[in-house]
DRENVEX-748054 format. One record per residue: x, y, z of N, C-alpha, C in turn; residue number from 1; residue in one letter. Coordinates in steps of 0.02 Angstrom, whole numbers. Each point is the difference from the previous one (the first is absolute). Example, Ala and Ser with C-alpha at 12.3 -4.5 7.8 and 13.67 -1.06 7.14 Angstrom:
2
SITE      n.x      n.y      n.z     ca.x     ca.y     ca.z      c.x      c.y      c.z     i   aa
SITE      660     -284      390      -45       59        0       45       60        0     1    A
SITE      -18       53      -36       42       59        3      -39       55       37     2    S
//
This chain:
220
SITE      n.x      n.y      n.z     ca.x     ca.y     ca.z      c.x      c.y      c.z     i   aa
SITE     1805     6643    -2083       -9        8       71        9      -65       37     1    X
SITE       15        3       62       27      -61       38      -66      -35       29     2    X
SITE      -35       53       18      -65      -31       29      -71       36      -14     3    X
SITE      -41      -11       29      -41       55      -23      -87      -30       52     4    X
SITE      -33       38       29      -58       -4       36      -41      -28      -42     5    X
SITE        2       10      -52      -45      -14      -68       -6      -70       -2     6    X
SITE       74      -41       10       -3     -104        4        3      -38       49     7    X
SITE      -48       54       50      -25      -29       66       24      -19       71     8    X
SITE       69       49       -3       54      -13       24      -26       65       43     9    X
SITE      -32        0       64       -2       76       38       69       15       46    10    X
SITE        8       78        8       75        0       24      -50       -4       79    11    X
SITE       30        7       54       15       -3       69       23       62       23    12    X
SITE      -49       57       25       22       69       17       31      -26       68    13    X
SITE      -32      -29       44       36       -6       60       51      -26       13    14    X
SITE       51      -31      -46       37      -40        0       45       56      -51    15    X
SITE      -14       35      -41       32       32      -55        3       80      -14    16    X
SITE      -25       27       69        5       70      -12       48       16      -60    17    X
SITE       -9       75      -30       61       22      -33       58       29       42    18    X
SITE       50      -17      -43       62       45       43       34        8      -68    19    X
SITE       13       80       26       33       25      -58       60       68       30    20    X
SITE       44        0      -20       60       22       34        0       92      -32    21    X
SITE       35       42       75      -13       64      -51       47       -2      -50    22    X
SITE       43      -26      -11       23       23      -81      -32      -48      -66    23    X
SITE      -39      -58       13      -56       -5      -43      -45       58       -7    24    X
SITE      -34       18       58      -57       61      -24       34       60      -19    25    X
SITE       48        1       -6       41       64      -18       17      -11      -79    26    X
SITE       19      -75      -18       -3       -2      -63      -72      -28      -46    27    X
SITE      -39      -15       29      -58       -2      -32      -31       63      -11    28    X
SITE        5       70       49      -25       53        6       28       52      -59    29    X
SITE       87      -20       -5       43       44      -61      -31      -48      -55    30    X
SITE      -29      -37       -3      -19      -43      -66      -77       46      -19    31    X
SITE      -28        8       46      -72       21      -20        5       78      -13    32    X
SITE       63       31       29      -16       75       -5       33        2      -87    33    X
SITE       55      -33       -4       51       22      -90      -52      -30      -27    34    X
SITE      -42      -51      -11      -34      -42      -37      -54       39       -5    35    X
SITE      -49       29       49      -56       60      -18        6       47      -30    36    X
SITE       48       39       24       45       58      -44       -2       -9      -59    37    X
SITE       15      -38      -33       39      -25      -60      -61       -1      -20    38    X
SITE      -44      -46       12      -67      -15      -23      -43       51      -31    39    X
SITE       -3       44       55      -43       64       11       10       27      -38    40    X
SITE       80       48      -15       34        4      -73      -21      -13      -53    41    X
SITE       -5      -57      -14       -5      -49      -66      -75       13       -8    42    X
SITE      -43      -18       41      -74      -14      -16      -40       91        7    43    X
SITE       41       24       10      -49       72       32      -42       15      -68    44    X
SITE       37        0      -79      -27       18      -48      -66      -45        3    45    X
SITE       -1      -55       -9      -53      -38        4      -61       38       55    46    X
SITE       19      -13       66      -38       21       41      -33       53       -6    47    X
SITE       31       60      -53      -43       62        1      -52      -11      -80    48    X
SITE       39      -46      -34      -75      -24      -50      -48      -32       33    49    X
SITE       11      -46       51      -66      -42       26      -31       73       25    50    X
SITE       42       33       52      -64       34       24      -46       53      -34    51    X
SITE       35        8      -69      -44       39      -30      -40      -32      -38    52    X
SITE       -1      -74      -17      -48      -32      -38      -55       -8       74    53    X
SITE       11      -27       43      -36        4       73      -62       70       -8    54    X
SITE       41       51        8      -40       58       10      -55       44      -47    55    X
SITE       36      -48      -70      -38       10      -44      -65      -63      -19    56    X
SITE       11      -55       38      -67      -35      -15      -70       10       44    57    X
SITE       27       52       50      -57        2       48        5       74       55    58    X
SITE       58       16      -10       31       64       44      -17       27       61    59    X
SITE        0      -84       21       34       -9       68       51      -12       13    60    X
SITE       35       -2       86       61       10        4       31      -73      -48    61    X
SITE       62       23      -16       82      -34        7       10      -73       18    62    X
SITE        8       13       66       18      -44       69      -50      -10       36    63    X
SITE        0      -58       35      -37      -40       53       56       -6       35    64    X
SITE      -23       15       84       27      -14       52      -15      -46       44    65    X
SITE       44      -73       -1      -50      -36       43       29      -11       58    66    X
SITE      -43      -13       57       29        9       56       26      -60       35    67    X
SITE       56      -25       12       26      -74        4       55       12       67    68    X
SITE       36      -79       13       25       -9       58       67       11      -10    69    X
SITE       50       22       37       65        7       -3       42      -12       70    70    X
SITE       49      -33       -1       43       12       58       -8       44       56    71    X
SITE       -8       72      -24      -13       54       73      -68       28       -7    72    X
SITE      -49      -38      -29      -61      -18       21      -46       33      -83    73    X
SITE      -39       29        1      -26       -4      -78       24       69      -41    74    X
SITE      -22       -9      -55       39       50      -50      -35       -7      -41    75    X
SITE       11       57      -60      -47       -1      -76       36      -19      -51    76    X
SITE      -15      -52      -31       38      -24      -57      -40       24      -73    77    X
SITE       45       16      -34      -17       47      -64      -15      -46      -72    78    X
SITE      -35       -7      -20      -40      -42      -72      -12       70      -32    79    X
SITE       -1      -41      -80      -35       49      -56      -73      -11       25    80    X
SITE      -48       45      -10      -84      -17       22       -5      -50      -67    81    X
SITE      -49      -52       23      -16      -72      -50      -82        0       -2    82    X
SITE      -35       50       35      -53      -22       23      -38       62      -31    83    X
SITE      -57       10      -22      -59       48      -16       16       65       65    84    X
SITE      -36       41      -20      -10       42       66      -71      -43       30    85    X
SITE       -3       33       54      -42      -50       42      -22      -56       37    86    X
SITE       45      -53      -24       38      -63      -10      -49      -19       62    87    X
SITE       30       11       43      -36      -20       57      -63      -22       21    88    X
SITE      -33       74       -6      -77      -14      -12      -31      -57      -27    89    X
SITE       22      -28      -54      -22      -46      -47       15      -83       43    90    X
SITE       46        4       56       20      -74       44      -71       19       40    91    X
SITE      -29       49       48      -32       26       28      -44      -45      -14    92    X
SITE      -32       29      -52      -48      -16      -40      -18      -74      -20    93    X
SITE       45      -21      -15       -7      -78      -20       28      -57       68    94    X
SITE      -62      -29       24       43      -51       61       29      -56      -24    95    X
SITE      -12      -28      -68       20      -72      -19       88       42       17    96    X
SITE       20       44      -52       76       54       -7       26      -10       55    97    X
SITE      -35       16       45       -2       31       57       45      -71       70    98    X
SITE      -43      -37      -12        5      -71        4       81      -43      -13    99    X
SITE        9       -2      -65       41      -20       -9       53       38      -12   100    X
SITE        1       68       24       62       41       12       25       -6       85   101    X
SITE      -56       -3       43       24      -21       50       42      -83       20   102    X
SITE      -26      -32      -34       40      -72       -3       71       17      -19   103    X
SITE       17       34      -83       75        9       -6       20       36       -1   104    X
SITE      -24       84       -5       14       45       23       29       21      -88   105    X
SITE      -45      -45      -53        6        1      -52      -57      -24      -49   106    X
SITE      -21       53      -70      -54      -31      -30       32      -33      -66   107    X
SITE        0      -58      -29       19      -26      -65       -8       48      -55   108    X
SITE      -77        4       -6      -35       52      -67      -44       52       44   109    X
SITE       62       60       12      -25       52       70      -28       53      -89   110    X
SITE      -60       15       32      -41       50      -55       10       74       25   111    X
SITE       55       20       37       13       58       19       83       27      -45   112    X
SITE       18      -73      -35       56       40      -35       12       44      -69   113    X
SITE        2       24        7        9       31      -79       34      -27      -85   114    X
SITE       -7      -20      -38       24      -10      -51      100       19       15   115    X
SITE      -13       59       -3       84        2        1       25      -27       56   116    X
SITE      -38      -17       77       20      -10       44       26      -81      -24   117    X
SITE      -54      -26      -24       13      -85        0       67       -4      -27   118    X
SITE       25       49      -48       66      -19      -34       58       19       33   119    X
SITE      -31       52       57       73       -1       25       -9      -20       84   120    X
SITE      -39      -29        8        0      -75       55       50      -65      -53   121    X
SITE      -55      -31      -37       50      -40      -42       80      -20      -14   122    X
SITE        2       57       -4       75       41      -12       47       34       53   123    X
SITE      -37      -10       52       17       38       65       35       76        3   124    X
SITE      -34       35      -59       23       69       14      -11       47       36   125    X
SITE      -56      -19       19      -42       28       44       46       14       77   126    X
SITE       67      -54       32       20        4       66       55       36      -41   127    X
SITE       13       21      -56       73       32       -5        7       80       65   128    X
SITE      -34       21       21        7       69       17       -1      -37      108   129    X
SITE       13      -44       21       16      -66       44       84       -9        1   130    X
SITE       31       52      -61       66        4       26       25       44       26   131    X
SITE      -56       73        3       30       37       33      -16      -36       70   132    X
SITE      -54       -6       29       10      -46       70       65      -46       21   133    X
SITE       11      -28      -55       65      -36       30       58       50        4   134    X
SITE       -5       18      -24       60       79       -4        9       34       56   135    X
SITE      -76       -4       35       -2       58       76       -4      -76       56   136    X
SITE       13      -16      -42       14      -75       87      -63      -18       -1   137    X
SITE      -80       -3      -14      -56      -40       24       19      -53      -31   138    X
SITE        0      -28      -67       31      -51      -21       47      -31      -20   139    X
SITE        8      -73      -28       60      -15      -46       -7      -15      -37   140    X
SITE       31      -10      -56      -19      -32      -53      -12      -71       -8   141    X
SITE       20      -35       64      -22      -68       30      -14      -15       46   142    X
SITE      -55      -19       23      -40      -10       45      -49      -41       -3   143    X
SITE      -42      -12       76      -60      -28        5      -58       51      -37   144    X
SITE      -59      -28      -19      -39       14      -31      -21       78       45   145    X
SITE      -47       36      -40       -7       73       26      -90       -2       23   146    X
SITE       -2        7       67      -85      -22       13      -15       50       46   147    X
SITE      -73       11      -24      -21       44       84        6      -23       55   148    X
SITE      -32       59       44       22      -17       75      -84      -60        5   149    X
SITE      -56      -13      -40      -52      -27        3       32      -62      -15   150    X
SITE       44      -40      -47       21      -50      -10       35      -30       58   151    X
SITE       26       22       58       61      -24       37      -47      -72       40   152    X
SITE      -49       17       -7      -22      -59       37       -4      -80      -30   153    X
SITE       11       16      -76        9      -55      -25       64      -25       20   154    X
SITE       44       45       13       62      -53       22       -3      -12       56   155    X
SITE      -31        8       50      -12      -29       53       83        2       35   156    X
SITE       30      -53       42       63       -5       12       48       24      -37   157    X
SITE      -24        3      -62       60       26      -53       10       66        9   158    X
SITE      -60       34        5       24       83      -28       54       21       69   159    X
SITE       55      -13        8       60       29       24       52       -7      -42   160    X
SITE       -3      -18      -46       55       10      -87      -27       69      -16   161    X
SITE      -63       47       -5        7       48      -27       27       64       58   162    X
SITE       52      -23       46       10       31       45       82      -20       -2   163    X
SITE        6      -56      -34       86       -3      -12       18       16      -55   164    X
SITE      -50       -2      -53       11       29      -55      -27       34      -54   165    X
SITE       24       79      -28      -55       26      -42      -34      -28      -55   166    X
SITE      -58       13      -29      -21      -30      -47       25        8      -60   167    X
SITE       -9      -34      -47       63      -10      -68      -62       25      -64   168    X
SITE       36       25      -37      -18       14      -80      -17      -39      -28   169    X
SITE       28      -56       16        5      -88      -31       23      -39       65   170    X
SITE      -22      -72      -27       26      -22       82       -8      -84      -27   171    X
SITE        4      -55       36      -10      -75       -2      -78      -16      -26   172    X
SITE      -36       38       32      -97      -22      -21        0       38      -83   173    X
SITE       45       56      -14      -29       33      -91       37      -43      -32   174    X
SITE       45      -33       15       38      -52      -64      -43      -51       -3   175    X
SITE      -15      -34       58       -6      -52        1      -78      -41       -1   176    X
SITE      -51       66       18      -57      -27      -11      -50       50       -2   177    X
SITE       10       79       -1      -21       49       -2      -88        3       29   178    X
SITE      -51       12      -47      -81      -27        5      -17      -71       16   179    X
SITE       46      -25      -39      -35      -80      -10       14      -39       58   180    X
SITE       -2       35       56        8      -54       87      -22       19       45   181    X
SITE      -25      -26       29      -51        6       45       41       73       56   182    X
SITE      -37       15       47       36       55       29       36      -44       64   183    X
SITE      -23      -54       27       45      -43       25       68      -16      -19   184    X
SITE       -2      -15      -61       54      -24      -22       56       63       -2   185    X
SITE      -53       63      -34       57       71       25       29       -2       59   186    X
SITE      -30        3       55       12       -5       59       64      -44       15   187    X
SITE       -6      -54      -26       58      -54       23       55       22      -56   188    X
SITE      -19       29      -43      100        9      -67       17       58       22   189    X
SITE      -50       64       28       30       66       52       57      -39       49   190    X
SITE      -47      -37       60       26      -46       63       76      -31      -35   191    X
SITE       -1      -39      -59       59      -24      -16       60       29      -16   192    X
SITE      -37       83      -55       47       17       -7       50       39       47   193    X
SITE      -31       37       67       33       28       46       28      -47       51   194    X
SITE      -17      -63       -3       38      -59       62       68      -20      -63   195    X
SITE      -11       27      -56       65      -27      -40       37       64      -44   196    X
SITE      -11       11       40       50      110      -55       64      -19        1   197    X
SITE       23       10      -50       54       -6      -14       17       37      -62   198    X
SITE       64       52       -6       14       66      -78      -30      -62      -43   199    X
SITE       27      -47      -11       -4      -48      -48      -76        0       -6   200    X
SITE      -39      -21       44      -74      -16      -26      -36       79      -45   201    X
SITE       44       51       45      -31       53      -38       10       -6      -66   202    X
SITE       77       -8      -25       29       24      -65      -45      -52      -55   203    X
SITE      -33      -50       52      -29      -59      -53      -74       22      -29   204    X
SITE      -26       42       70      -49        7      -30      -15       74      -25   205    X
SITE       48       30        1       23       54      -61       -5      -14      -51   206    X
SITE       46      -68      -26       12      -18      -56      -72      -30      -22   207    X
SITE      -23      -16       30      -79      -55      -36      -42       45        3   208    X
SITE      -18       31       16      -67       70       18       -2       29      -90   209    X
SITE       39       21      -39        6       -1      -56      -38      -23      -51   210    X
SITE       26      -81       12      -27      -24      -39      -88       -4       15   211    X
SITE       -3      -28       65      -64        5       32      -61       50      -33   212    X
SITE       45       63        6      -26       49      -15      -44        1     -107   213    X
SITE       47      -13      -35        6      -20      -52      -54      -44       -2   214    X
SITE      -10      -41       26      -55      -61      -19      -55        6       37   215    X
SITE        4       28       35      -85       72       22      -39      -78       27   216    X
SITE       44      -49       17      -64      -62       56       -6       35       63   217    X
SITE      -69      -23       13      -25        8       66       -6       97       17   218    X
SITE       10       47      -60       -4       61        5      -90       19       -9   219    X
SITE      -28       30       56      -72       38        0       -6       49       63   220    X
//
């Protein structure tokens, strides 16, 4: 990568809006629809073993729907369920949880996941069924990070990138520093990566998400 928010280098929204031409979004868009397809294809066998190992450790639903931000305003993005039934209750319940889920909008050692869940967080199998979304246009397969509408305030000035662009499957913050950075620092490699889009940055971080994936850092 050429640069990166991560070596302290912040981009300049006001100075750097994105601009992106319609036959860029036209070919980034034919990239996400053959590339999901294909995916969807390939992985569906898988997907119908997770959900029956899912339904059989607790027989509750499948899928979790979580409710997040998109371009023409919010939408439900589709996960394998990772979490107990009840899940919730149990943040309720505990304020220290409680506490430090509001800071990142993330728990390190969250006691609401399930055994099979942890392995396919780890593993990120859990967002495979995140391509049919890119398939129906809420997402792409590259993008800024995927947050509720409760998070937007962390970006403060920033959150007008999740309004130029949908949120990604993978994106600049899962290669590059996934858990292990502060939510600031998310904030600024989102900010970088949409003041710098370019097919190229996608195809790069296509290519590294892989490996990323493989070496399960910064995955909880």
């Amino acid at each position: 990568m050429t640069a990166s928010a991560a070596d302290g280098r912040k981009p300049d929204a006001r100075s750097h809006r994105m601009a992106m031409s319609r036959t860029e979004r036209w070919l980034k868009r034919l990239l996400d629809v053959s590339a999901a397809a294909m995916l969807l294809i390939l992985c569906s066998p898988l997907i119908a073993v997770l959900a029956v190992l899912i339904k059989l450790q607790d027989g509750g639903p499948v899928f979790h729907r979580r409710r997040v931000v998109g371009t023409q305003g919010e939408f439900d993005a589709f996960k394998l369920r990772t979490m107990g039934v009840g899940a919730d209750q149990l943040l309720e319940l505990n304020p220290g949880l409680r506490r430090e889920f509001e800071v990142n909008f993330k728990l390190k050692n969250d006691p609401r996941i399930t055994p099979l869940g942890r392995t396919l967080r780890k593993s990120s199998l859990d967002e495979l069924p995140q391509l049919w979304n890119v398939l129906v246009g809420d997402m792409s397969l590259v993008g800024p990070r995927m947050i509720t509408a409760a998070e937007l305030e962390k970006y403060g000035d920033s959150s007008w990138i999740f309004r130029s662009l949908k949120p990604g499957l993978t994106g600049y913050w899962q290669i590059l520093g996934r858990q292990d950075v502060t939510y600031q620092q998310r904030v600024e490699m989102d900010l970088f990566y949409v003041t710098h889009w370019s097919l190229a940055l996608d195809f790069e971080i296509l290519i590294r998400t892989p490996i990323r994936v493989v070496r399960g850092a910064g995955a909880y």
